[in-house]
C-alpha positions as CSV (number, residue, x, y, z in Angstrom):
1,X,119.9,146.6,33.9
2,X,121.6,147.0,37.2
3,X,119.3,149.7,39.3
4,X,121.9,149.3,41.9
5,X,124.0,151.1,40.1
6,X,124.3,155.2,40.0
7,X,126.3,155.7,37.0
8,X,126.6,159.6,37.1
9,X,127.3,159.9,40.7
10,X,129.7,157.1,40.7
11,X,131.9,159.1,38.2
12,X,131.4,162.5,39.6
13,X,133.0,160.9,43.0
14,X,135.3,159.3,41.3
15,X,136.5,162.3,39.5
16,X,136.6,164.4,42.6
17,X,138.3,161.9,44.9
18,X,141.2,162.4,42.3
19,X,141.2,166.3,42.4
20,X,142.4,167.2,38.9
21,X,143.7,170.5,38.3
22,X,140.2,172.1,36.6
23,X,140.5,174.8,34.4
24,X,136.9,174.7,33.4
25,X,133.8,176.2,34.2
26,X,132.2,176.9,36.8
27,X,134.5,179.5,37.6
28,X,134.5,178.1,41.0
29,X,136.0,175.9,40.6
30,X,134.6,173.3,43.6
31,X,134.4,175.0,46.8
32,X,137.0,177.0,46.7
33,X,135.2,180.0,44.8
34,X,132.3,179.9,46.9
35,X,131.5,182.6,49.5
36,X,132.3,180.8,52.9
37,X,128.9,182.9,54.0
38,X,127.1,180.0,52.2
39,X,129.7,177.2,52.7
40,X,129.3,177.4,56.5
41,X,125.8,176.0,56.5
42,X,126.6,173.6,53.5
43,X,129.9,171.9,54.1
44,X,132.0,171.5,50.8
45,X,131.1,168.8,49.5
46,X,128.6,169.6,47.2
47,X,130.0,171.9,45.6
48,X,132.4,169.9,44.1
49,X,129.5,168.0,42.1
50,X,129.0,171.2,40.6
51,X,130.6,170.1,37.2
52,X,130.5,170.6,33.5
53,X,131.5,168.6,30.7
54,X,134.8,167.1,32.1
55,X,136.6,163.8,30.8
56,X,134.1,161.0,31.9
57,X,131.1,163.0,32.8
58,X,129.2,162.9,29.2
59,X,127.4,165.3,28.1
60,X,123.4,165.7,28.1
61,X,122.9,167.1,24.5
62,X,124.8,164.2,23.2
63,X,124.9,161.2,25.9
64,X,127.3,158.3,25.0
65,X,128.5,157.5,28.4
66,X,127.2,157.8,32.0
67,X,124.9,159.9,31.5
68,X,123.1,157.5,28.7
69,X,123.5,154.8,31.2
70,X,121.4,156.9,33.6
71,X,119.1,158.0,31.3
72,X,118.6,154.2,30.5
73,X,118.0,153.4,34.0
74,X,115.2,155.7,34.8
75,X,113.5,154.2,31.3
76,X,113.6,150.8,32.6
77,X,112.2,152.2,36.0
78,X,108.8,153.9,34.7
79,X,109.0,151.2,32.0
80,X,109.6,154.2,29.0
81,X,111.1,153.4,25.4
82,X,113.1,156.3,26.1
83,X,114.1,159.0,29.2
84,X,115.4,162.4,29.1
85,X,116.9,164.2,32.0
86,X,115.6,167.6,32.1
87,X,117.5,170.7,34.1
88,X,115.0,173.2,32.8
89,X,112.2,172.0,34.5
90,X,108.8,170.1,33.5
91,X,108.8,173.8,31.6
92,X,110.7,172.3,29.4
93,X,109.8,169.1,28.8
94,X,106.3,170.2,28.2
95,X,107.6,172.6,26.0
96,X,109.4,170.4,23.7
97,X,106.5,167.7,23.6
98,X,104.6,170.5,21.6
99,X,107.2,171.3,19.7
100,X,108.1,168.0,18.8
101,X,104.5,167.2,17.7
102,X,102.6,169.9,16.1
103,X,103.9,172.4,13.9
104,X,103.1,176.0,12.8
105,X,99.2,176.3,11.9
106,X,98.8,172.6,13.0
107,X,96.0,172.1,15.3
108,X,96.4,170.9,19.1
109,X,93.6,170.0,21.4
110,X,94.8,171.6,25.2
111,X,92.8,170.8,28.2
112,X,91.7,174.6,29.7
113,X,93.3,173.8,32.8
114,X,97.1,173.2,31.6
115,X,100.4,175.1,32.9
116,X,101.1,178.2,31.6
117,X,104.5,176.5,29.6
118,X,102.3,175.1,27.5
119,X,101.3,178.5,26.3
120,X,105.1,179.0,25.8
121,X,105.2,175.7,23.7
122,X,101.9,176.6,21.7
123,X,104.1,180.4,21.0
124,X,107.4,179.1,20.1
125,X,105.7,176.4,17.8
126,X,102.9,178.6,16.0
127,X,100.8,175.7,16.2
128,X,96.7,176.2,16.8
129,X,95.0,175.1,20.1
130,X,91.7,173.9,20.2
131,X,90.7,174.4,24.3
132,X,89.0,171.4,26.1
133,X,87.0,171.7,29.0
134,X,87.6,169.9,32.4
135,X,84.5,169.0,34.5
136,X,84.4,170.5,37.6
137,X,83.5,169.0,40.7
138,X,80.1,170.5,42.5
139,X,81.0,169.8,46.1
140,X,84.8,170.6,46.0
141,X,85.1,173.6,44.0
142,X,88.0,171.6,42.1
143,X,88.9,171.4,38.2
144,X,87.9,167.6,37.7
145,X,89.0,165.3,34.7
146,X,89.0,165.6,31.0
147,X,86.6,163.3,30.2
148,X,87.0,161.1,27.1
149,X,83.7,161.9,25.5
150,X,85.0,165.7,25.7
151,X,88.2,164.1,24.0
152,X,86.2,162.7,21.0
153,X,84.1,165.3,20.3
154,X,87.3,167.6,20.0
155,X,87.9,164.9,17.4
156,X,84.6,165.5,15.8
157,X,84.7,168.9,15.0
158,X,88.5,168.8,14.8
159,X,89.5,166.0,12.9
160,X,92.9,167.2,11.5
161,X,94.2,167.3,15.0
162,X,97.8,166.4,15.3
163,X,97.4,166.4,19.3
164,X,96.2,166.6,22.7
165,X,97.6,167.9,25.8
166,X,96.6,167.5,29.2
167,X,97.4,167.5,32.9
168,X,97.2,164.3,35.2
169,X,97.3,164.3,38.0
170,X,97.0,167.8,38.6
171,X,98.2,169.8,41.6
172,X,95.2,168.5,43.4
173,X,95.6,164.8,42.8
174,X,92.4,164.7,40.2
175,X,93.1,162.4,37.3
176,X,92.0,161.8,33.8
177,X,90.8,158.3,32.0
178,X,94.4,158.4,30.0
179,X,94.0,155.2,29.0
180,X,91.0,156.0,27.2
181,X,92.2,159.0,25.9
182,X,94.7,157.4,24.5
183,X,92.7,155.0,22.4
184,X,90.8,157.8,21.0
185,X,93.8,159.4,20.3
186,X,95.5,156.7,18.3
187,X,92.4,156.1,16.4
188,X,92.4,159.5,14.5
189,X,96.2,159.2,14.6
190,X,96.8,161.7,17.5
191,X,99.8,161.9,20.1
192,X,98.8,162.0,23.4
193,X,101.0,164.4,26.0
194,X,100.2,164.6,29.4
195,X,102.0,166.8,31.9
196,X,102.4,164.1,34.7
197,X,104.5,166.5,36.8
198,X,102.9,165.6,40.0
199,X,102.8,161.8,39.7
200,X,106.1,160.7,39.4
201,X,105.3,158.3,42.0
202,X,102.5,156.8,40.4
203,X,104.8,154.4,38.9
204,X,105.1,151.7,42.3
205,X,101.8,150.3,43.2
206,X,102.2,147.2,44.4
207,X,99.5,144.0,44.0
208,X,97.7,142.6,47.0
209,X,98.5,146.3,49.1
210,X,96.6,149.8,49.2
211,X,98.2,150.9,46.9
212,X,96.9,149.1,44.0
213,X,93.8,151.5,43.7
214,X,96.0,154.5,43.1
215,X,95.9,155.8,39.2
216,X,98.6,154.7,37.5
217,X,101.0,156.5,35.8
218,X,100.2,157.9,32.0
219,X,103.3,155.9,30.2
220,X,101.4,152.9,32.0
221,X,98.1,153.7,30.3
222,X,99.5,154.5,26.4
223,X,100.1,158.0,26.6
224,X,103.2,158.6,23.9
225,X,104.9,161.2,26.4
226,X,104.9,162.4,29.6
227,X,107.1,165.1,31.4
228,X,107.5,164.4,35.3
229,X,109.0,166.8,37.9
230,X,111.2,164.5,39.9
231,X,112.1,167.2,42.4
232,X,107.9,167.9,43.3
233,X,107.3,163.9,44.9
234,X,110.3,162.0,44.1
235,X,112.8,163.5,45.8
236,X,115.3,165.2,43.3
237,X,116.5,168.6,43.8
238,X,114.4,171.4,42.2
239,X,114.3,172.2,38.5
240,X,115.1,169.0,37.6
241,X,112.8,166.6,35.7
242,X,112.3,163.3,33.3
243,X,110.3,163.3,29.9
244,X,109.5,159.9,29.0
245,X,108.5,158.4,25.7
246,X,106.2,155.7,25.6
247,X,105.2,154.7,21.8
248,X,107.1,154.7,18.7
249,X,104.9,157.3,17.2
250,X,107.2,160.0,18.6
251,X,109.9,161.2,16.3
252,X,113.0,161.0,18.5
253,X,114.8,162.8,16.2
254,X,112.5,165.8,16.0
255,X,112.2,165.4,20.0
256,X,115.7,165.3,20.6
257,X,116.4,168.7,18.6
258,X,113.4,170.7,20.4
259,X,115.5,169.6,23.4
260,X,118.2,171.5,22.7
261,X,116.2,174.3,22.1
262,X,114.6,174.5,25.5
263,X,117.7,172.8,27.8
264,X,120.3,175.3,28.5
265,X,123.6,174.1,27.3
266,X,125.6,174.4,30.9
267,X,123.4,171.8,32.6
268,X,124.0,171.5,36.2
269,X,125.5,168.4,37.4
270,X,124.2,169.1,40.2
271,X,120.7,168.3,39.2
272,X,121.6,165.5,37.3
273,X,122.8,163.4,40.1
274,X,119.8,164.2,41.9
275,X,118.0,162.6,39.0
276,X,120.0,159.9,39.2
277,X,120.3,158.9,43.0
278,X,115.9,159.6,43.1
279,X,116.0,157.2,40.5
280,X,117.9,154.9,42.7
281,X,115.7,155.1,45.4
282,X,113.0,154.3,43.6
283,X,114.1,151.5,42.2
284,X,114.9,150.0,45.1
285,X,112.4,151.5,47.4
286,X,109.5,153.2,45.5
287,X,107.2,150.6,46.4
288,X,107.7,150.6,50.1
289,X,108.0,154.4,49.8
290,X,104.8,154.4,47.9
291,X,102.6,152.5,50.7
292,X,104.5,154.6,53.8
293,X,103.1,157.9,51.8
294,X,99.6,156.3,51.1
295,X,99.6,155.4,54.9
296,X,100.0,158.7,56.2
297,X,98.0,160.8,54.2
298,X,94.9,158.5,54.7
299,X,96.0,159.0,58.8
300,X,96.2,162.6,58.1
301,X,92.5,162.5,56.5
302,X,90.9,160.1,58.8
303,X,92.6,162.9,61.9
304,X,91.5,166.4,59.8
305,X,88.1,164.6,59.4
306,X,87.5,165.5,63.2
307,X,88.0,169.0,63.2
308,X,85.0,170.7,62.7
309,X,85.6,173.4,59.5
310,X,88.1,171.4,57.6
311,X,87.2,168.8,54.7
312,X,89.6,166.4,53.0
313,X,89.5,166.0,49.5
314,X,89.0,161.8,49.9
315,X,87.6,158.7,47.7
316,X,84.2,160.1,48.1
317,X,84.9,162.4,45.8
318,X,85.4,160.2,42.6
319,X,81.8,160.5,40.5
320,X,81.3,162.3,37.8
321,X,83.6,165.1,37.4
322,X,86.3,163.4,38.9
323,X,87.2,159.8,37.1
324,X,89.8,159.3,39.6
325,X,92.3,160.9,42.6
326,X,95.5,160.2,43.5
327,X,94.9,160.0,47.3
328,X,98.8,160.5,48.7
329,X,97.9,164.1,48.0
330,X,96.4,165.5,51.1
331,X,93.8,168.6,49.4
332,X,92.2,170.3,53.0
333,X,89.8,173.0,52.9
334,X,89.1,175.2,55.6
335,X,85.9,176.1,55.6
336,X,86.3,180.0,56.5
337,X,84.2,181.0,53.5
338,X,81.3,179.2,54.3
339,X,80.9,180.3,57.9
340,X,81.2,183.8,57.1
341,X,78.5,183.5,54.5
342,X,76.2,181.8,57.2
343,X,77.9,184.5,59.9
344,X,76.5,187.1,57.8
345,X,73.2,186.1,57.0
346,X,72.5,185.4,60.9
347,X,74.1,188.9,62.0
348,X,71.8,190.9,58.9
349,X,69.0,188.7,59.0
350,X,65.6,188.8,59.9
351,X,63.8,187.3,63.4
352,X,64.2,187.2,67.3
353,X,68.0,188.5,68.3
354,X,68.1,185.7,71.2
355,X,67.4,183.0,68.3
356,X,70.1,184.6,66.2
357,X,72.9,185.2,68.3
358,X,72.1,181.5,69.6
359,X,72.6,180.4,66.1
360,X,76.1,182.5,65.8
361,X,77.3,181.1,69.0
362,X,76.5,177.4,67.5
363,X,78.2,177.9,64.6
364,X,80.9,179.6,65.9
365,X,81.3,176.5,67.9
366,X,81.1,173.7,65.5
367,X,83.5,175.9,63.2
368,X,85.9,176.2,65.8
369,X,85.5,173.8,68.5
370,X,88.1,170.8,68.7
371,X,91.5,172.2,67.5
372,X,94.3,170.6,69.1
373,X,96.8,171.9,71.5
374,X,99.3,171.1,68.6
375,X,97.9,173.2,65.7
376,X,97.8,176.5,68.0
377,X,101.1,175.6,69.5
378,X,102.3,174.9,66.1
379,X,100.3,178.5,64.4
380,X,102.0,180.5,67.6
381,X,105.6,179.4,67.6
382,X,106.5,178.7,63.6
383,X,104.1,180.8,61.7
384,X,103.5,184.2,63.6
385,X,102.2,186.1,60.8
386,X,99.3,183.6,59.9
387,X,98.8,183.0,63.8
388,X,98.6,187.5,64.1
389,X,95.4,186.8,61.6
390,X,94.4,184.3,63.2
391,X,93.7,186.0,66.4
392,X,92.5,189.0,64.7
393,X,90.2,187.2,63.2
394,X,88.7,185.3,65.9
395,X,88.4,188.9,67.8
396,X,86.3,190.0,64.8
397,X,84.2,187.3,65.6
398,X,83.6,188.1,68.9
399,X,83.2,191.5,68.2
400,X,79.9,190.5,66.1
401,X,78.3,188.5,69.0
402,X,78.6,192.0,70.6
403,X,77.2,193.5,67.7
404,X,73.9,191.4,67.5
405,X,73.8,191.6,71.7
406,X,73.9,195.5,71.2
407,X,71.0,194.7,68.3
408,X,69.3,193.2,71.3
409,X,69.4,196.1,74.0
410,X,68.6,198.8,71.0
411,X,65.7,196.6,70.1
412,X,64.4,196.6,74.0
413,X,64.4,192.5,74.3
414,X,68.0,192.4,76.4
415,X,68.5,194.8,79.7
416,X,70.7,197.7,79.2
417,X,74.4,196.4,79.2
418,X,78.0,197.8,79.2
419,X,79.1,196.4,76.3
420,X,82.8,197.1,76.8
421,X,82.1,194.8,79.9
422,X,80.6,191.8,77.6
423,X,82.6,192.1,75.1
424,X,85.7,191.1,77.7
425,X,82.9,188.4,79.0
426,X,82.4,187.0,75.3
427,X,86.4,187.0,74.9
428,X,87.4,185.5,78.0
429,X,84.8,182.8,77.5
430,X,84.4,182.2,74.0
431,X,88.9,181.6,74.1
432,X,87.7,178.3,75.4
433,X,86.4,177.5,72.0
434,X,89.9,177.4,70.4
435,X,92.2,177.2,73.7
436,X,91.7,173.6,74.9
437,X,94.4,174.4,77.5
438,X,92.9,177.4,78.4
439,X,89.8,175.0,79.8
440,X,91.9,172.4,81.3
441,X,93.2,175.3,83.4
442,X,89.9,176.3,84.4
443,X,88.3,172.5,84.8
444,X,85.7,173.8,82.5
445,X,84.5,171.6,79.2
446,X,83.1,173.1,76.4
447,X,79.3,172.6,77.6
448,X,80.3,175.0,80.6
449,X,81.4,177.6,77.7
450,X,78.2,177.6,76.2
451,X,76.4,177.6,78.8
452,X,77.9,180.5,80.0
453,X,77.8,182.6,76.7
454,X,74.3,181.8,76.9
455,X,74.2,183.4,80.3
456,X,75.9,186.5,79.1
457,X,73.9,187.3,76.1
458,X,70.6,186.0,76.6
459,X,70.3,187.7,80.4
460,X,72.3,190.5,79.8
461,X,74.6,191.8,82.8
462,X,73.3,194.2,84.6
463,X,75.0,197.6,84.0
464,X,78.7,198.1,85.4
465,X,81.7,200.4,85.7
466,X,84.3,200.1,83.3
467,X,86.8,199.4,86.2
468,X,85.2,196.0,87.7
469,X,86.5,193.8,85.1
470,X,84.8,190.8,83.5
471,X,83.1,188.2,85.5
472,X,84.3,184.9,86.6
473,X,83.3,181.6,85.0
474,X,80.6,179.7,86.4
475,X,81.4,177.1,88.8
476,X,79.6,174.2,89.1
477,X,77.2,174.4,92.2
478,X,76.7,178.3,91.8
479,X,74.0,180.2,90.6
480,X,74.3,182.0,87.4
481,X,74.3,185.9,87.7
């Protein structure tokens, strides 16, 4: 077929450039009914692709013109036997693949992990599930694949089985062996579904480039249908989706009827046409497209990999739990949690103070220590909420260096110090940890900060008035009070 073409759009343009009198709904008939609040940020124009069944647009619940043509075009793209568009969401789609497969009292194996429609599918059906569970992943904290073996002892103790369901790649890249899911699948005469909303683009690897180590996509690996949210990598508008079939052991018929029961029956236009002009792209650019994204989230991880506090979920995390990982998905964690556990065992712990609040200050530093200019810039000016916390929470922070110093004077082993005084000390000083401007304006590096928090709360200041303010940073060449 001709994946130049974008049959759908083509005939909503050409339908508009005519301007027919439309006495149909939407009741807004283009842009005329449309408040001119919203119209002045969105031009016109798309509002007059907001269109229902009009003479040469088709109709979704029974295609026969462009919108079969379309519908054929995205099949031939991910290389399906068939391809619904879907304005109700992946919802929907994965609502109909259990509808379409098991019946009331039938048995369906559902990996533990699955969207919450599938719960929806599992009620409007009446069907039985039988839970499988994912592995999960020791060092990540992440929900890892459903492994196979898992698969076939469902099997075992399950034979009658009409099913299974399961999610790859899920919202954190992790995917399943499909391929060998499948097999086991087939052999005790099982469908295989797979809600494959967040792979979309896992269609476009190319041979001889990076991307050929990515997963590939589940109608690529046997699985008999998958539903796909266009609009989450592929670049459709939202709500709108594709549920491909992939074998002939789906009953199209059957399929095609739990579709009308879960599509409403004014489908937007709108979303259609996104559907079709992603599909477009795709065709023509998905593989270049593909690489570009691969590219920059392995120069994202490489960058992230710097900052002290922050993992990447990367390729060192395929093992045993995780069979494989779709790594254009950039996972972070920010490692908060584990420095307030260590924080709070060093502030409530037993030993010297000095050797304690040593320790803090270390790991307070190689938490902290190497943000760039950009991500506070970024925090302060678009996101001043999260940037608020931020700050309060570094304050807290310095608030329990105090805390341990003040530990230190009760305990007799620091000199009697104002501790209003040190706390401005610790502040002042310690904003050098996060502020790399705030050092380049002081020709200070971040040995000088240390060394000068090390000053502060190992010798203790002798006692001042609340009035004198805190002291100066060390210059090089002076003596440390």
């Amino acid at each position: 077929m001709e994946q130049r073409k974008t049959p759908l759009l083509d005939a909503i343009v050409d339908y508009t450039t005519n301007r027919p009198v439309y006495f149909k709904i939407p009741g807004h008939r283009y842009e005329k009914g449309i408040s001119p609040r919203w119209r002045q940020w969105t031009g016109d124009g798309i509002f007059r692709f907001d269109l229902t069944e009009a003479e040469g647009l088709d109709d979704l619940h029974e295609p026969e013109g462009v919108i079969r043509e379309a519908q054929e075009l995205a099949a031939e793209v991910f290389q399906a036997k068939k391809t619904y568009f879907l304005v109700n969401g992946t919802t929907c789609g994965n609502e109909a693949m259990v509808l379409a497969s098991v019946k009331e009292g039938e048995k369906i194996m559902v990996a533990r992990n699955a969207h919450k429609s599938v719960l929806m599918g599992l009620t409007l059906s009446g069907a039985v599930p039988v839970y499988l569970m994912p592995k999960q992943d020791p060092v990540t904290g992440l929900w890892g694949s459903l492994d196979p073996e898992t698969v076939e002892e469902g099997f075992r103790q399950y034979p009658d089985c009409k099913a299974v369901f399961l999610v790859s790649p899920t919202y954190y890249g992790v995917c399943s062996n499909i391929r060998s899911i499948a097999d086991i699948c087939h052999r005790h005469g099982a469908l295989l579904l797979v809600d494959e909303a967040h792979g979309g683009h896992l269609y476009f690897q190319k041979e001889g480039t990076a991307t050929e180590t990515l997963p590939r996509g589940a109608i690529l690996q046997d699985a008999d249908m998958c539903a796909q949210s266009m609009h989450k990598v592929t670049g459709s508008l939202t709500q709108s989706s594709l549920l491909h079939v992939g074998s002939d052991r789906v009953d199209l018929g059957r399929l095609e009827a739990c579709l009308h029961m879960v599509q409403s029956t004014s489908p937007s236009y709108l979303l259609m046409t996104s559907l079709d002009a992603a599909r477009y792209e795709l065709a023509l650019h998905g593989e270049e497209m593909l690489q570009r994204g691969l590219a920059l989230a392995q120069m994202a991880r490489e960058a992230m990999k710097k900052i002290p506090g922050i993992t990447c979920v990367g390729e060192a995390s395929r093992g045993k739990a995780i069979y494989n990982l779709d790594l254009v998905r950039l996972v972070m964690h920010w490692a908060m949690e584990r420095f307030d556990r260590k924080a709070e065992t060093l502030l409530h712990g037993e030993g010297p103070v000095n050797r304690r609040l040593m320790a803090f200050c270390g790991l307070f530093f190689d938490t902290f220590w190497y943000l760039p200019d950009a991500v506070n810039e970024d925090l302060e000016s678009r996101y001043e909420d999260i940037w608020k916390e931020w700050e309060s929470y570094r304050e807290s922070k310095f608030d329990d260096m105090v805390a341990l110093l003040k530990e230190g004077v009760d305990k007799g082993e620091y000199r009697k110090v104002n501790l209003p005084v040190v706390r401005q000390c610790v502040f002042y000083a310690a904003q050098g940890l996060t502020d790399p401007a705030f050092l380049r304006e002081m020709n200070m590096t971040g040995k000088d900060v240390l060394e000068i928090l090390e000053d502060i709360m190992l010798k203790g200041l002798e006692k001042q008035e609340h009035g004198q303010g805190p002291a100066a940073p060390v210059k090089e060449g002076e003596k440390s009070r």
